[in-house]
matplotlib code that plots the C-alpha trace (Angstrom):
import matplotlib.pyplot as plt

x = [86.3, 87.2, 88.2, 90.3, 90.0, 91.3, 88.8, 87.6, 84.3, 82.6, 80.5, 80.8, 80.7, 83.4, 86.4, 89.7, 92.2, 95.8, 97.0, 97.2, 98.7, 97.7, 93.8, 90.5, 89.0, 88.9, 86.0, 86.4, 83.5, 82.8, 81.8, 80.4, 78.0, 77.6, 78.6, 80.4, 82.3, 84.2, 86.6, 88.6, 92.4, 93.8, 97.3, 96.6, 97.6, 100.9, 104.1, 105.8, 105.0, 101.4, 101.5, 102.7, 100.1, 97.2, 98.4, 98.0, 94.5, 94.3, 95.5, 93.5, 90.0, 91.4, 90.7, 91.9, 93.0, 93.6, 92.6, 94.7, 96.5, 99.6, 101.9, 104.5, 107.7, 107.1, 102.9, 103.8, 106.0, 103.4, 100.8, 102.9, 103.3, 100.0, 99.9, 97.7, 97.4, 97.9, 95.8, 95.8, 92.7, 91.8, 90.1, 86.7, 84.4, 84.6, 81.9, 83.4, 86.9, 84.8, 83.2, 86.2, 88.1, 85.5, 85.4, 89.4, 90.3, 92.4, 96.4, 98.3, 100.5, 103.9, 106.0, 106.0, 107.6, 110.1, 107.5, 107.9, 108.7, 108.2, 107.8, 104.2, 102.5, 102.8]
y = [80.0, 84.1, 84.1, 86.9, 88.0, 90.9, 92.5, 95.0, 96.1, 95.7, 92.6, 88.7, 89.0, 91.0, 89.8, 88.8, 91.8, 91.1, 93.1, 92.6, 95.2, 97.8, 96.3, 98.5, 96.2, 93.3, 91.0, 89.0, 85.9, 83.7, 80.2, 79.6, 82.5, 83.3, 87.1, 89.1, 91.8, 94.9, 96.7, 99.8, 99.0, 101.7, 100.8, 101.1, 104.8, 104.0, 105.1, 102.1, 98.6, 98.2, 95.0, 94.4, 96.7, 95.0, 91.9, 93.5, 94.7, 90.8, 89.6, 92.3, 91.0, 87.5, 85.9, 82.1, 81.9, 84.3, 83.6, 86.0, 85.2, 86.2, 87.7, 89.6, 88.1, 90.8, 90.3, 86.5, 86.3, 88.8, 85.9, 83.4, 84.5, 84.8, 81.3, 82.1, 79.7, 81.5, 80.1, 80.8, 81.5, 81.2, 83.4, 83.9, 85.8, 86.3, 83.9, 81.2, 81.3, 81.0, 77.7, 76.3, 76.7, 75.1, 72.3, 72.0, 73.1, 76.0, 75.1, 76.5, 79.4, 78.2, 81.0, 84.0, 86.9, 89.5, 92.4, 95.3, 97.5, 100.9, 99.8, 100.1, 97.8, 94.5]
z = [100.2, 98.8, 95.3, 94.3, 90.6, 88.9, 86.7, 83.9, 84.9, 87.9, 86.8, 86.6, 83.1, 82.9, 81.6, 83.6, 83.3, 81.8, 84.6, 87.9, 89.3, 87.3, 87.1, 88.0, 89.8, 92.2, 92.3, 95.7, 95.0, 97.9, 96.9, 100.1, 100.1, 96.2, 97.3, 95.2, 95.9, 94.0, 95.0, 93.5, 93.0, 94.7, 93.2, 89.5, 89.3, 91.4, 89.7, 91.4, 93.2, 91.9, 92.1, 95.6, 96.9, 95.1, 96.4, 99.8, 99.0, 98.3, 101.4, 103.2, 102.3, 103.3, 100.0, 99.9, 96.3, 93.3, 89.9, 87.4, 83.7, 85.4, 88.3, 88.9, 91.4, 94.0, 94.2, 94.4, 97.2, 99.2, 98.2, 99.1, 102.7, 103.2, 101.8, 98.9, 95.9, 92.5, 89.5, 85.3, 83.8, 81.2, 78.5, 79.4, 81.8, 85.6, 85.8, 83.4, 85.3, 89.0, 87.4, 86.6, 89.5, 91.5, 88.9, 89.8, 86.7, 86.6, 87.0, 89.3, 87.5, 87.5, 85.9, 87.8, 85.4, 87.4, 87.0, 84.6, 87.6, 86.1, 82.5, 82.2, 84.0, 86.6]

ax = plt.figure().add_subplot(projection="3d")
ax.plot(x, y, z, "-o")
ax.set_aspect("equal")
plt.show()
């Protein structure tokens, strides 16, 4: 399974960024493999839909669930098409929230916010 997390610093320690959208990073984990990945979020200097295009970048490196403190409407409904779970974390490290999830411990997020859509961030 690929874990999607948005993130501060290119590291597992690093912690989980409050923005999704507008994050610099992307650290795709595989559980199966122990691999981790970064990638560059194109879409944080976007002057609009940041957070639909990161969901893309998402969806494009075919990542099975998404770990983030929260989501914008418009990312949602692109994860939700590609029919990928959206979890909370919760405060702690890259690393921490990984463990947790695999330990089925992370809640699905259940209030998706309508996005800030030009006001700063997704």
């Amino acid at each position: 399974m690929k874990i999607a997390i948005p993130v501060d610093e290119k590291s597992l320690k690093s912690n989980v960024c409050i923005s999704f959208g507008r994050t610099p990073y992307f650290l795709i984990y595989d559980t199966d493999t122990k691999e981790s990945i970064f990638l560059d979020n194109s879409a944080v200097a976007s002057t609009g839909g940041a957070g639909i295009k990161a969901a893309q970048t998402i969806v494009d490196h075919k990542a099975d669930a998404l770990l983030t403190p929260r989501c914008g409407e418009n990312a949602a409904n692109v994860f939700k098409a590609a029919n990928i779970n959206i979890f909370k974390t919760i405060i702690a490290s890259a690393k921490v929230n990984i463990d947790t999830f695999i330990d089925g411990k992370l809640p699905l997020i259940d209030e998706i916010h309508a996005g800030f859509h030009g006001h700063g961030g997704n």
